[in-house]
Every structure is written in C-alpha cells, then in structure tokens.
C-alpha positions, 0 to 999 in steps of 0.5 A: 126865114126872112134874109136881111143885109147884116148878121142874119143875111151871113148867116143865110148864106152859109146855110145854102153853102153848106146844103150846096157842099153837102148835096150839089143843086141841080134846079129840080129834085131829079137833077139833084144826084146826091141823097142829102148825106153824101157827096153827089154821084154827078152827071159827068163821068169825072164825077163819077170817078171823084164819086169812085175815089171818094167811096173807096178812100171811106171805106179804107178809113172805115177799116182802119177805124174798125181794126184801130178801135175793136183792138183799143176796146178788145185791150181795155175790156180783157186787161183791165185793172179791175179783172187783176190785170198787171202792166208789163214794165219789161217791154219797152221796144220792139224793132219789129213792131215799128217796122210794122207799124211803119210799113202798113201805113205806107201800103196804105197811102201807096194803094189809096195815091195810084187811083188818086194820081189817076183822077187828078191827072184826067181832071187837068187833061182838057185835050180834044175838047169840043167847045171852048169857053172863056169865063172872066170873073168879076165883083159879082158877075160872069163874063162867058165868051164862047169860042169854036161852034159859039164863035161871037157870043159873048154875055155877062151873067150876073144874079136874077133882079128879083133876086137882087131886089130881095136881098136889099135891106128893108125890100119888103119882099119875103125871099120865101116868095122868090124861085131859086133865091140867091141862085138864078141868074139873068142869062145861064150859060149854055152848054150841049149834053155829050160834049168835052167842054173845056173853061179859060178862067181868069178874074179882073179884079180879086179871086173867084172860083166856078164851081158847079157840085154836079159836074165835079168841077170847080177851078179857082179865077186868078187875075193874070192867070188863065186856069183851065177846067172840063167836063162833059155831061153825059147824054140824057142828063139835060136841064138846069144846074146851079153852083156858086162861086166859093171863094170870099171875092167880097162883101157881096160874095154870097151873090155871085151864082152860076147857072148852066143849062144843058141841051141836047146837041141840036137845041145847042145848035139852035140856040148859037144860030139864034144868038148869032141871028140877034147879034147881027140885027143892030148892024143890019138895022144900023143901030150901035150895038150896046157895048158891054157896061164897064165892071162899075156898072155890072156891081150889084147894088149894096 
C-alpha cells in the first residue's frame, strides 16, 4: 500500500500501531515472541511475569463468563414461557442472595490484586541497576545519554533517511521497497543482554512515551519530570528490537520509532571502547567536535 502524507498515511500508521500493540516487533520472525493473537511472552522476565498476570487474569474472566452464561442459558432453555413456565411474583429479596453475590466478587478482585500488586511493584523497583541511561524526548527524536560503563556517549536517534524520504508527499518512492519502513532509525541504542538496564526519561518539549512490546516496557517522557523504567533482556536473547512512541507528541507523531539493539556483554564492551575511541579523534586531531543541532534542526521535514 503506497503511504501518502493525509488520510491515507494516518490510516498506515494506525495499522502498524495496532499490528505493534497486538504482536510487539523484533526485527526478524524469530525475535518476534508473540503468535499474532495474543500479547507477546517478551525477552525479559518482567515480560513474563506481565505475560503470567495477563493469562491468568484471562482465564479467571474465561470462568466467570462460563459460569454467568451456562446458567443464563440453562434458565432461559428449562424455564421458558413456551415449556409452561410461570414466573415467581413472590420472591422479590433475598439477604442471602446479595451477600452472595457481593462477597464472590470481592474474593475475586482480592486474589487477581495480590499478583497484580506483585508485578507493579517489581516494575517500578529500578535498584542495583547495571547501567544507567538518560533518554530526553523531543518532536521527533531521541536523545540517549549513556551513564556508568557508557560514561560520555551521547547521540541522538531519530527515523532512518530512507525512511523519512518515503514518507513525504509525491517522493515517488514505494515504501513497499523501504526495510522496516517507519521503523528503523539512524543510530539504535545499544544495550548488553544479562544486564538490569535502567532509563531516566524526560521530554523537552510535549509528552512521549518509550515503549518497546518485547521488553514489557513502556513509561511516559513528561517535560520537568524525569520517570524511571528497567528491564534486563535475558541472555541469549540478542539482535534488534523495535517499539515506537505511543502518545500523540504531534502531527508527525507516527515517525518517532525506537530501535534497540541488544549484544552480548563483550560486544557491548567493544562498542563503548569504539564510541569513546571516536569521540576522542576531534580533540586529539584539534578539529571542534560537532555539537548536537539545536531541537529546530533535529524536526523531520513535513
């Protein structure tokens, strides 16, 4: 489907969003943790468990319709009108009955709230995290600054230009043609597999949200507010994961992906030694470093 800047490029960007919401994406089918028809199981073991809650949460309200509608249908097959069935006009309450029917519900929403309770308080505990990383959102761009072992990397990540290029009005470029279109980025974060990774999100500007599917993580980016989220991909889970932001930052809002790419500790290690190294080329050459381009500059073109 060619995607046009109007009706039909909305249109486009609902569909991925709603395959995103319904799947996650990783960047190849083998990444991709989810079946098509349920929410994905996650490489992270906060997945899991939100994976766990969610099944469980399913299968309690799976119950509880077979119980609701087998006596809804049991009643009105047995004692229909048509069978010689007369109503009792008598019966009008019953103590007992709504003591009932008030006590089972509440049993219910005590047992499903204690596992519920469980995850969200792991989700928010970011203690003893490995690696630090600030992550400033902006109209249409990430900003990551790397802390602890990533001291001094800084970059922003913004949509891939080919990509960008499709999206404009009258590009005679079929995004059909484009890998990961709307979904890749010119520089992915990077993170090392095994590692609680911990995020500092903050907006400059309106309010985002980092979310990627298979890592069970997404937390708002609120300007003057810095929000906290972690995740630790487990080991042997490596390669490229894709999310989006999915609050509506704008007119160009579909255009704002993230891209993480996940390495084993050593290749993390590498990649720090060889963003360090080239950060420390300008100075030692004497040439000025190119500061980061004011918000302005970083705004994808309309």
């Amino acid at each position: 489907m060619s995607v046009t800047r109007g009706d039909d490029e909305r249109t486009g960007y609902w569909a991925r969003a709603l395959c995103l919401a319904a799947g996650g994406f990783a960047a190849n089918a083998g990444a991709n943790t989810s079946n098509g028809y349920n929410l994905p199981v996650g490489v992270t073991g906060l997945s899991r468990d939100i994976y766990a809650l969610h099944m469980e949460v399913f299968w309690v309200c799976v119950a509880i319709a077979i119980v609701v509608f087998g006596v809804m249908i049991y009643a009105l097959v047995k004692f229909r009108h048509s069978q010689g069935a007369i109503a009792d006009a008598t019966l009008v309450h019953s103590t007992k009955v709504e003591i009932i029917w008030t006590i089972i519900p509440v049993v219910i929403l005590v047992a499903m709230a204690i596992p519920a309770a469980k995850v969200i308080l792991m989700m928010e505990d970011t203690r003893n995290s490995e690696l630090s990383i600030r992550v400033t959102a902006y109209q249409w761009k990430w900003q990551y600054q790397y802390m602890d072992a990533g001291e001094g990397i800084n970059f922003f990540s913004t949509l891939a230009r080919d990509s960008n290029f499709a999206r404009e009005l009258h590009s005679g470029i079929d995004p059909k043609t484009v890998n990961n279109y709307l979904l890749d980025v010119d520089n992915p974060v990077v993170i090392p597999s095994g590692t609680k990774v911990r995020l500092l999100l903050t907006s400059m500007d309106v309010i985002h949200a980092w979310w990627v599917p298979d890592f069970g993580a997404k937390r708002s980016a609120v300007p003057g507010f810095v929000n906290e989220l972690w995740f630790r991909v487990d080991p042997g889970k490596e390669g490229i994961y894709r999310g989006q932001c999915t609050s509506l930052c704008g007119r160009d809002h579909g255009f704002m992906p993230i891209v993480v790419d996940v390495r084993t500790p050593d290749a993390f290690k590498k990649w720090v030694e060889e963003q360090k190294a080239a950060q420390k080329q300008p100075a030692q050459t004497g040439q000025p470093r190119d500061a980061a381009p004011p918000p302005s500059a970083q705004v994808l073109s309309n």
